[in-house]
C-alpha positions as CSV (number, residue, x, y, z in Angstrom):
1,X,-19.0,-22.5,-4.0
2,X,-16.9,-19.2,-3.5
3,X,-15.4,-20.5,-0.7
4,X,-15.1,-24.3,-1.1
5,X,-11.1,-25.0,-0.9
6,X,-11.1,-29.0,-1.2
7,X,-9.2,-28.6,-4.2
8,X,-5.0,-27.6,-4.0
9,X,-5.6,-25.3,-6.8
10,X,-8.6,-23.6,-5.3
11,X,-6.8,-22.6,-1.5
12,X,-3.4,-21.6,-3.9
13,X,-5.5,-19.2,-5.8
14,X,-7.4,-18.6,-2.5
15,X,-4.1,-17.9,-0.8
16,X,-2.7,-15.8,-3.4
17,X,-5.3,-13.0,-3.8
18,X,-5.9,-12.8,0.2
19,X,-1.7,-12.7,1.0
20,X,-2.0,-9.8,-1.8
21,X,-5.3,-8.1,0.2
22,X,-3.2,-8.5,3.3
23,X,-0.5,-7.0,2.2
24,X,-2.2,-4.2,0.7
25,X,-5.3,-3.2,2.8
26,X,-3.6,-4.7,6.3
27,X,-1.9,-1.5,6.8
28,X,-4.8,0.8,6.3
29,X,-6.2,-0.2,9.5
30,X,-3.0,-0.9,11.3
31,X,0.0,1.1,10.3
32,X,2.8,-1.0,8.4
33,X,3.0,-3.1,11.4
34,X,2.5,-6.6,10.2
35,X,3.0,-8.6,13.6
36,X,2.2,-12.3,12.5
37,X,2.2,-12.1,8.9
38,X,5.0,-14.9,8.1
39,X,6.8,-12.1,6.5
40,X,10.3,-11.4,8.3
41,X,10.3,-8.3,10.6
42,X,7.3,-6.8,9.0
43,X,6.7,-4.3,6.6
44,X,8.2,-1.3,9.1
45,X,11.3,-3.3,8.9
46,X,11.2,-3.2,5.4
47,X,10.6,0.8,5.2
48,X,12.9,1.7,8.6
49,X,15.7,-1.0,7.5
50,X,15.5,-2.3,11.5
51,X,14.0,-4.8,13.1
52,X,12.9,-2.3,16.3
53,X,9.3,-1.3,16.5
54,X,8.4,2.1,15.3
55,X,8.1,4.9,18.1
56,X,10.3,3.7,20.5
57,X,14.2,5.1,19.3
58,X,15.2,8.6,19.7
59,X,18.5,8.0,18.2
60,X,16.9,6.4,15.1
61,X,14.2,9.4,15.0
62,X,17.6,11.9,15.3
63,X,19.7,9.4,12.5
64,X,16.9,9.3,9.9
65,X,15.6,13.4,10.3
66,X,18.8,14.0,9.4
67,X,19.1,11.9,6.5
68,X,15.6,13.5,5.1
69,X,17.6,17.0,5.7
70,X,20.5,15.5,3.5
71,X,18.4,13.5,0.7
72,X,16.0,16.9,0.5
73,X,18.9,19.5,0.1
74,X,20.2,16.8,-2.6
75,X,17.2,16.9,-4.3
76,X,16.4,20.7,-4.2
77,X,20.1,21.1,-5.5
78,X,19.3,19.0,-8.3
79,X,15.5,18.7,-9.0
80,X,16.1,16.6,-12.5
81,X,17.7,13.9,-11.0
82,X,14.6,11.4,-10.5
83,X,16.9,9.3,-7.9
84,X,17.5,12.3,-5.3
85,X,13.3,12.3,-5.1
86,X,13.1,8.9,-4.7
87,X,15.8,8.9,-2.1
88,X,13.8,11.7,-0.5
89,X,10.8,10.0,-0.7
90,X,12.0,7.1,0.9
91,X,14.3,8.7,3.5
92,X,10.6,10.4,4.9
93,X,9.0,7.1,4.6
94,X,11.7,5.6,7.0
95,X,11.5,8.8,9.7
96,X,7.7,8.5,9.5
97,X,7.6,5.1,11.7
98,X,10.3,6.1,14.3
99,X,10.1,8.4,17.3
100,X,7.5,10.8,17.6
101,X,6.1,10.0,14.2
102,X,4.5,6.4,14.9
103,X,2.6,5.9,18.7
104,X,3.5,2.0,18.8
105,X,0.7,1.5,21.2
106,X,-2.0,2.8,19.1
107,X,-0.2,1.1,16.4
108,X,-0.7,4.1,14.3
109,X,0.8,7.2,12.9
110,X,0.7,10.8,14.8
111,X,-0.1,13.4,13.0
112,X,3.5,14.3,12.2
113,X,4.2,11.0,11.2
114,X,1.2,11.3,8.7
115,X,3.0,14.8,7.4
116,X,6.2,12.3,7.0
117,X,3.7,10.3,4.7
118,X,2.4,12.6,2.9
119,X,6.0,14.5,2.0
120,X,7.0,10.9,0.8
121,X,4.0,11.5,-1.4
122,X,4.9,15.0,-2.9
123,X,8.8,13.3,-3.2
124,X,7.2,10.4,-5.1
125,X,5.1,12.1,-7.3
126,X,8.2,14.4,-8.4
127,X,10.1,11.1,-9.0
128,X,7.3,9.6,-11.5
129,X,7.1,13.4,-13.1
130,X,10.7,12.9,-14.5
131,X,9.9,9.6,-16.0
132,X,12.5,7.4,-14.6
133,X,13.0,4.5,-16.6
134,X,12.2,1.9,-14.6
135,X,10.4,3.0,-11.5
136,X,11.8,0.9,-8.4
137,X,9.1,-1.3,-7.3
138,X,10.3,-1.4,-3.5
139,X,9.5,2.3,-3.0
140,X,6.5,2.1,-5.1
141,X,5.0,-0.5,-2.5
142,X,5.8,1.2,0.3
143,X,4.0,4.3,-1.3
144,X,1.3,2.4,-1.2
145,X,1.2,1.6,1.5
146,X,1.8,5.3,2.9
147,X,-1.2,6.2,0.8
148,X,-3.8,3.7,2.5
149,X,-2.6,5.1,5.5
150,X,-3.4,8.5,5.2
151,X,-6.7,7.8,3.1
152,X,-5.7,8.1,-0.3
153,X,-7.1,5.3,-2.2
154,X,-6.7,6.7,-5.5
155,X,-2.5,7.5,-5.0
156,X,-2.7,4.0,-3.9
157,X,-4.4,2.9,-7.3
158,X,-2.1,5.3,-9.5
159,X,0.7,3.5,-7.8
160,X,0.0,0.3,-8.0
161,X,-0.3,1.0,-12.2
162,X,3.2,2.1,-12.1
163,X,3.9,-1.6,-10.5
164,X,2.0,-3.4,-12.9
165,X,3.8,-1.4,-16.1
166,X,7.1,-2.7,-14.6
167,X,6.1,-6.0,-13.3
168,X,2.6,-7.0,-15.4
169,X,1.8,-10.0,-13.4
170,X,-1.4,-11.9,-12.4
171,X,-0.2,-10.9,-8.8
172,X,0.2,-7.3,-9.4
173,X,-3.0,-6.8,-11.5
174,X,-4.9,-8.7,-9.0
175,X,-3.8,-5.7,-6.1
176,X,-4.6,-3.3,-8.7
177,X,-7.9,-4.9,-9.0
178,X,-8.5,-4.8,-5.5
179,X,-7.3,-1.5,-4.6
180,X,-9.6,-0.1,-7.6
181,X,-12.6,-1.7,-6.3
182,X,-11.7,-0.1,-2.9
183,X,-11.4,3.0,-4.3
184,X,-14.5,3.0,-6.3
185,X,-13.1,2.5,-9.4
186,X,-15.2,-0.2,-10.6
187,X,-14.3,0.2,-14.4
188,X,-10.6,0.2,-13.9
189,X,-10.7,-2.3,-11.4
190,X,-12.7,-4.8,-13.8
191,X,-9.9,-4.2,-16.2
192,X,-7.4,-5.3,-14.2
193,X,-9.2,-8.1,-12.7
194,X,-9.8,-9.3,-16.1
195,X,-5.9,-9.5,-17.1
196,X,-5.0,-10.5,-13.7
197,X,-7.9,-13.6,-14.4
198,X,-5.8,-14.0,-18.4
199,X,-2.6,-14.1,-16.6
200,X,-3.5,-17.0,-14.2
201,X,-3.2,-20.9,-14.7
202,X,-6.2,-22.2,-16.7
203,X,-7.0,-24.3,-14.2
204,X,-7.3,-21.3,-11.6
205,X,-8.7,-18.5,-14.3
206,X,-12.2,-19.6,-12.9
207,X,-11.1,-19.9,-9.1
208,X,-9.1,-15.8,-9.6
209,X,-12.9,-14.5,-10.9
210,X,-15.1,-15.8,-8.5
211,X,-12.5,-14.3,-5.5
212,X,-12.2,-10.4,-7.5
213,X,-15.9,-10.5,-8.5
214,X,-16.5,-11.2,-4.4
215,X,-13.9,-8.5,-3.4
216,X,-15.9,-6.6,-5.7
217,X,-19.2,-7.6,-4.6
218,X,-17.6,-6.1,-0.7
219,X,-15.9,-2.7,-2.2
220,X,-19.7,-2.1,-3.6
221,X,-21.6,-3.3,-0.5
222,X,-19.1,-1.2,1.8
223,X,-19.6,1.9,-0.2
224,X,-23.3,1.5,0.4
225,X,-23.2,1.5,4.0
226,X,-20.6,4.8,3.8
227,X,-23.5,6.1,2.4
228,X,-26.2,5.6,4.9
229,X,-26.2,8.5,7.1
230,X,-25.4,7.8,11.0
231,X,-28.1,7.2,13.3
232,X,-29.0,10.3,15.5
233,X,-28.7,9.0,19.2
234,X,-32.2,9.7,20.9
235,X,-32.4,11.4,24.2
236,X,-34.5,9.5,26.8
């Protein structure tokens, strides 16, 4: 059974591909705000560097605008050098969750918030253009991130590739799986599911296919029902 975790190698496997889900797909429908993850401040900590919600510090909002001014004039002064647009990048990633940019309430990004995320975007793909050596795998996650916030699925997957060049792990093929079959990429996300399925114990190879063919099995079944045109209320 898919779901039968009597065995401690089943709810590890189990665990692993759903904490990489969460981590991944979480934010789309909730900003980075992770609340009760188990993960330490949550993932605006880890962008913002504080442990303060976003939205609610002008003084943080006024700190971090005015390092994106400084990191962008650094990197406009010197477009070759792949660290100023990463530094850009993650300097608007930062500003995005703070202030005006992230409505805490809502737990969500404004719409200048989402232009923060989407600058991060044009940064990072600058960055990846110059062919840094080794791309840095925090910024790439948070990029990821960014992009299932604003609805780009496909970023997300392109992204998540770069991860899995610099760290080819069962974990980081398994995302890319997932994030592929989200984005409708059901041939690239069979490819990584099968390495991330090579990569894992042999005694949870079986256990890692039977979870991505059911995330799978979801991505395809949600796709269908995007497709199915909304019901025109009737008028009594």
């Amino acid at each position: 059974m898919l779901f039968d975790l009597r065995s401690a190698g089943r709810r590890r496997t189990v665990k692993g591909v759903y904490l990489g889900l969460a981590l991944l797909m979480f934010v789309g429908f909730v900003g980075f705000s992770v609340g009760s993850s188990g993960l330490s401040g949550g993932i605006v900590d880890a962008i913002t560097g504080s442990n303060s919600g976003g939205g609610t510090d002008n003084s943080s909002q006024e700190r971090l605008s005015a390092a994106v001014r400084t990191a962008d004039a650094k990197a406009k002064a010197a477009p070759s050098n792949a660290d100023a647009w990463k530094d850009l990048a993650q300097a608007r990633l930062r500003l995005s969750n703070v202030g005006d940019n992230y409505d805490s309430k809502a737990n969500d990004y404004t719409a200048a918030g989402r232009n923060q995320l989407t600058a991060a975007g044009n940064a990072w793909d600058k960055y990846l253009a110059l062919k840094p050596a080794k791309p840095d795998e925090s910024v790439a996650r948070q990029m990821i991130q960014a992009y299932i916030a604003v609805g780009q699925p496909n970023k997300a997957v392109s992204t998540q590739e770069v991860l899995t060049e610099v760290d080819p792990t069962q974990q980081t093929f398994q995302n890319l799986a997932i994030l592929a079959y989200q984005a409708g990429n059901i041939r690239k996300g069979d490819l990584a599911a099968g390495k991330a399925v090579d990569l894992a114990p042999k005694d949870q190879q079986k256990d890692v296919k039977a979870q991505l063919d059911g995330m799978k099995q979801q991505a395809a079944q949600q796709a269908i029902q995007n497709l199915q045109p909304t019901p025109t209320p009737t008028v009594g």
